[in-house]
C-alpha positions as a printed NumPy array, in Angstrom:
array([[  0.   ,   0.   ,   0.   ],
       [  1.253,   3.481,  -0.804],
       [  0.823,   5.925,   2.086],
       [ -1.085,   8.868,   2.053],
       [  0.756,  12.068,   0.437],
       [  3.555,   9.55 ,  -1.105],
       [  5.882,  12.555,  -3.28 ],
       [  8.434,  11.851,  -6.28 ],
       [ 11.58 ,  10.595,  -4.109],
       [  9.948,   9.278,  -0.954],
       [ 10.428,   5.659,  -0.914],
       [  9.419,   3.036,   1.411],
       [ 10.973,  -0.163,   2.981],
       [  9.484,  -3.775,   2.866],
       [ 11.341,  -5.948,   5.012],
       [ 12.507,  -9.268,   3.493],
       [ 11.059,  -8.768,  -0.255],
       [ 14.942,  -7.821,  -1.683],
       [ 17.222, -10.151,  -2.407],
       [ 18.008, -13.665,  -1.61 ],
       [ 21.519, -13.537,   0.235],
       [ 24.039, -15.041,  -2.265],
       [ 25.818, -17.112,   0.549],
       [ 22.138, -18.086,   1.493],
       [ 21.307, -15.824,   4.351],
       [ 18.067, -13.729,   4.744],
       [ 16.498, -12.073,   1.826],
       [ 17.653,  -8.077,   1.513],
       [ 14.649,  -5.334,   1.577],
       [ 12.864,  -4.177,  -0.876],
       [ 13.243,  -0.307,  -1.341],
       [ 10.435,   1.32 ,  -3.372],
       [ 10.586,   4.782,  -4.264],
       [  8.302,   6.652,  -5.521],
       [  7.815,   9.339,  -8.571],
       [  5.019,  11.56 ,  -9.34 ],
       [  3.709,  12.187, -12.648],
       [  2.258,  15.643, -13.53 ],
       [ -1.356,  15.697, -12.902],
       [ -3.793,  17.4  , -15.591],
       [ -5.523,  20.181, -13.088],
       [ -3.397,  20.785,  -9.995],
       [  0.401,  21.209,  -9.335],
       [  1.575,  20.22 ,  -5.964],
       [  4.718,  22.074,  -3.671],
       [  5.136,  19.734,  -0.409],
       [  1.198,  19.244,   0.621],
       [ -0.11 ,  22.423,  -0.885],
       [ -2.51 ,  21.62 ,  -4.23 ],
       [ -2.442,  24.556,  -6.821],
       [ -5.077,  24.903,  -9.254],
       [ -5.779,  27.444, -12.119],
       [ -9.417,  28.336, -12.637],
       [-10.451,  29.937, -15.726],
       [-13.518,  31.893, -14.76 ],
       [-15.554,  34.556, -16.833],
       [-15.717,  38.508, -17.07 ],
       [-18.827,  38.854, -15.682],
       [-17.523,  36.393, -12.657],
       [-14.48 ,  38.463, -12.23 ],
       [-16.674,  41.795, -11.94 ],
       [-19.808,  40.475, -10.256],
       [-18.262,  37.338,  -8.382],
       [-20.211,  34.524,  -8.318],
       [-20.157,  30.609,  -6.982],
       [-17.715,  28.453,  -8.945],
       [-17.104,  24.29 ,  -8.753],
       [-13.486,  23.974,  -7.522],
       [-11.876,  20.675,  -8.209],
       [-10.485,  18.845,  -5.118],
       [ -8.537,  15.482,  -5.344],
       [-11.491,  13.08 ,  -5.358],
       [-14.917,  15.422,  -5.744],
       [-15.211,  19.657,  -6.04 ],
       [-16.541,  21.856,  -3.717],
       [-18.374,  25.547,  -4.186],
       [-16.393,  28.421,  -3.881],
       [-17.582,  31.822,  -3.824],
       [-15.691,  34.079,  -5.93 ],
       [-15.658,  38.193,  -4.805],
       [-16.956,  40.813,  -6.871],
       [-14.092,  42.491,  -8.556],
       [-11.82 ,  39.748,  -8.836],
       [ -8.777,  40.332, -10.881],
       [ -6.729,  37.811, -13.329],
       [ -3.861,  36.164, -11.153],
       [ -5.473,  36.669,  -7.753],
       [ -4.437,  33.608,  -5.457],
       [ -6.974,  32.607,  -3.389],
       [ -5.811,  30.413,  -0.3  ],
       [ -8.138,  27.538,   1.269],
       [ -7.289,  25.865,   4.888],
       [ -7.063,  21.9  ,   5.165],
       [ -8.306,  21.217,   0.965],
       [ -4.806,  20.33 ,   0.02 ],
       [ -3.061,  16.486,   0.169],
       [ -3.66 ,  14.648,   3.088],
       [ -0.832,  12.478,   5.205],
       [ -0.547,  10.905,   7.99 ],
       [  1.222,  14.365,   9.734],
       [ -1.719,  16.458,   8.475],
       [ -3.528,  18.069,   5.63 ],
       [ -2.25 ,  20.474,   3.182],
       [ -4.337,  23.671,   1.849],
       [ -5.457,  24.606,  -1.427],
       [ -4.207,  27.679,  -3.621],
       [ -6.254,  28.784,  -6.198],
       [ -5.037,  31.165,  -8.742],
       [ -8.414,  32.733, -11.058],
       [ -7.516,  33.375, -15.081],
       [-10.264,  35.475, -16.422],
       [-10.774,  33.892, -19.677],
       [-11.822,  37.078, -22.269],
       [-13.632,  35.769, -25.557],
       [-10.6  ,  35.586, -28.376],
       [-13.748,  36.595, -31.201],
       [-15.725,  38.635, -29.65 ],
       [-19.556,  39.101, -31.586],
       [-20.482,  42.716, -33.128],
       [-22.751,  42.809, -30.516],
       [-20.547,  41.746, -27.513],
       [-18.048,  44.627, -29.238],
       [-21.064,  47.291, -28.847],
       [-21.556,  46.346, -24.697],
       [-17.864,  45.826, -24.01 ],
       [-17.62 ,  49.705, -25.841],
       [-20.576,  51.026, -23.982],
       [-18.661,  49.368, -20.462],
       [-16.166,  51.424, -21.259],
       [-17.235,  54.759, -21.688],
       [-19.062,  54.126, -18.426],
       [-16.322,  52.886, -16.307],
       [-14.385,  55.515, -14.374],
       [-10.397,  54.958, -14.215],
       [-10.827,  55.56 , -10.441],
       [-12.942,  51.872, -10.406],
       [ -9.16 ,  50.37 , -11.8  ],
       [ -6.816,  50.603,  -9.289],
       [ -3.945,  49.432, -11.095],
       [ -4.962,  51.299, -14.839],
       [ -4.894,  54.266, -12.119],
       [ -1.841,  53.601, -10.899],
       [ -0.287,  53.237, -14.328],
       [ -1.606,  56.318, -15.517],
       [ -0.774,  58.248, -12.708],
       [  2.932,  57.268, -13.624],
       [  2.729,  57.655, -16.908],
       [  1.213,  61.332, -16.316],
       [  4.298,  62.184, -13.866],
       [  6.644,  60.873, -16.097],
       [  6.26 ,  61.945, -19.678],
       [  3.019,  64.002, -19.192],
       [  0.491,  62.316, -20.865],
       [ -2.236,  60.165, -20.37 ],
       [ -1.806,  56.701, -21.584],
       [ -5.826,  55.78 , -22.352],
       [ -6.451,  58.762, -24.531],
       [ -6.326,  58.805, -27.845]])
């Protein structure tokens, strides 16, 4: 049997399964050890699970209830209004369990923007725009701001 939270070079010993002795003592031990393969959703550092979830726009600005993936089911996690691309989000006790404890769960959101966007989807995103203040963007404010102090001019205009 493997034990729980086995990593690539851990290894464990089975007693008398090696080797018979050549001058016909005991049998040797066995020495198994273990290697990961990459796994198709998470990553793993020690007992920590990472996991990249692509969620929508309108999740990203409105937040919303998303089905996170754990090792053996998913569980509902509420994502918070304004949520931007890259934001970790860190989860107690969802990560690989072992005999010394449970690991936690990072989850790092990747808003996912539509790569051909309709005529009609154009229009909205255009009519976001002219409604959205800079002062609603912290970091486009930020980057203006510099830009402003810098060379004097504001990047977003035309």
């Amino acid at each position: 049997e493997i034990p729980a939270g086995a990593d690539t070079n851990s290894y464990m010993k089975k007693r008398g399964f090696g080797e018979a002795s050549t001058l016909g003592g005991e049998a040797g031990d066995l020495i198994v050890v273990f290697k990961v393969l990459p796994h198709k959703i998470f990553k793993r550092k020690n007992f920590g699970l990472y996991v990249e979830l692509p969620i929508s726009f309108k999740t990203a600005c409105l937040g919303g209830k998303v089905k996170v993936p754990l090792i053996d089911d998913t569980f509902e996690y509420n994502i918070p209004e304004g949520t931007q691309s890259g934001k970790t989000f860190f989860v107690r006790g969802k990560g690989i369990k072992t005999n010394r404890g449970i690991g936690d769960l990072y989850i790092k959101t990747i808003v996912e923007v539509p790569s051909k966007p309709t005529r009609a989807q154009k229009k909205l995103l255009e009519d976001l725009e002219k409604e959205t203040d800079i002062k609603q963007c912290s970091q486009m404010r930020q980057y203006k701001d510099n830009i402003e102090a810098m060379y004097g001019k504001n990047p977003y205009t035309k």
